[in-house]
C-alpha positions in Angstrom: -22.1 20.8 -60.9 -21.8 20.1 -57.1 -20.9 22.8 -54.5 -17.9 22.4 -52.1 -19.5 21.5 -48.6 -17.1 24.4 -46.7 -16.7 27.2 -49.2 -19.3 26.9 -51.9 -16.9 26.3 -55.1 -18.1 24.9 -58.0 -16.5 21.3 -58.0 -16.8 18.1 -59.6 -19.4 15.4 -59.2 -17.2 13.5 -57.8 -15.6 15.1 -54.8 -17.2 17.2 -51.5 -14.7 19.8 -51.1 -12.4 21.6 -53.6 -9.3 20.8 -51.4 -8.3 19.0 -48.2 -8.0 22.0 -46.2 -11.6 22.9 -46.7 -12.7 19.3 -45.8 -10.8 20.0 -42.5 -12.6 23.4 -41.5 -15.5 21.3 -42.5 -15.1 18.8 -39.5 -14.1 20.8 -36.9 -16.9 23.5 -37.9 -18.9 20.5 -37.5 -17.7 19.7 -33.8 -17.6 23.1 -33.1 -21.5 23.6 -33.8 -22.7 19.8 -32.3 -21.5 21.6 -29.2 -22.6 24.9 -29.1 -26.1 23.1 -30.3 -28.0 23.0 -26.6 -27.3 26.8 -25.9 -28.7 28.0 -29.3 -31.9 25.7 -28.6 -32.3 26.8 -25.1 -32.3 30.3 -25.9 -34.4 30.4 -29.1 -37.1 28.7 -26.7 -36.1 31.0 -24.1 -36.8 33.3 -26.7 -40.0 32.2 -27.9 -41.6 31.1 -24.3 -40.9 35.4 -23.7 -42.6 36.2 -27.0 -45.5 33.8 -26.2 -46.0 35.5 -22.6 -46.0 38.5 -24.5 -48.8 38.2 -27.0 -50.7 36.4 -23.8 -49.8 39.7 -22.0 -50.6 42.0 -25.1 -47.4 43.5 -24.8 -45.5 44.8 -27.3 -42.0 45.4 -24.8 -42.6 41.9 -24.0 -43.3 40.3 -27.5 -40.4 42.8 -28.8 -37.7 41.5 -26.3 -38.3 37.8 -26.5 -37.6 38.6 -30.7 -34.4 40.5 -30.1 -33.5 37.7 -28.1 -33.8 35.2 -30.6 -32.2 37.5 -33.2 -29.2 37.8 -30.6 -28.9 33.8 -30.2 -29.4 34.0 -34.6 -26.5 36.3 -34.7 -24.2 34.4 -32.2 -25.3 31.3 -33.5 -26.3 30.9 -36.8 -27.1 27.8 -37.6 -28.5 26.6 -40.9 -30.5 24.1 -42.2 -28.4 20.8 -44.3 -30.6 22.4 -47.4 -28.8 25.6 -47.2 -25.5 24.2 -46.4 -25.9 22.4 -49.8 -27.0 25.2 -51.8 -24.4 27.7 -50.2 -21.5 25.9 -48.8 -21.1 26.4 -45.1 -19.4 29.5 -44.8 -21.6 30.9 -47.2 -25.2 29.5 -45.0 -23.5 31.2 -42.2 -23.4 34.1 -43.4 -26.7 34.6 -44.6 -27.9 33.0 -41.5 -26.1 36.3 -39.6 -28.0 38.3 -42.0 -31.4 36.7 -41.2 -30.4 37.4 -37.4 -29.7 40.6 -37.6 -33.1 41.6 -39.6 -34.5 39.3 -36.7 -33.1 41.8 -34.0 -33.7 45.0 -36.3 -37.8 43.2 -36.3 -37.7 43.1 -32.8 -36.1 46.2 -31.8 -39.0 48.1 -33.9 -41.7 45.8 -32.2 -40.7 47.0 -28.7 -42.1 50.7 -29.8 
């Protein structure tokens, strides 16, 4: 059995989505997300260049607060991968994406000590 694209439904083999409206959320999820696409990559390497200077540095505060910063950019904007949106549905990948973000930030938070 397929999975709804949006919500995660069961569904026939034949269809995407279990109803129109879902296949509308879909879209403009989709729109939404192409936009918002250049901030999440410019802080997760924001992110990342911080936690590299860090380890170069040997410090922890550093390393620590370039990780919170890619949990916070996780959290905001959680992305997933076309995998997960396929095993979850959407709304679903989001959510556990959140998730992953905020264990990111809780991982970073206890690196800055």
């Amino acid at each position: 059995m397929k999975r709804c694209k949006y919500c995660g439904k069961q569904i026939e083999d034949s269809f995407e989505f279990c109803k129109s409206k879902c296949k509308e959320n879909y879209k403009k999820a989709g729109e939404c997300d192409s936009r918002k696409m250049k901030y999440f990559i410019s802080g997760m390497a924001l992110g990342f260049l911080v936690l590299f200077c860090g380890v170069c540095a040997g410090s922890n505060t550093i390393m620590g607060t370039g990780i919170v910063l890619m949990g916070i950019m996780v959290i905001l904007l959680p992305f997933t991968t076309p995998e997960t949106n396929a095993l979850l549905g959407y709304q679903r990948a989001r959510t556990a994406g959140r998730t992953l973000g905020i264990l990111l930030l809780i991982a970073g938070i206890f690196a800055l000590y």
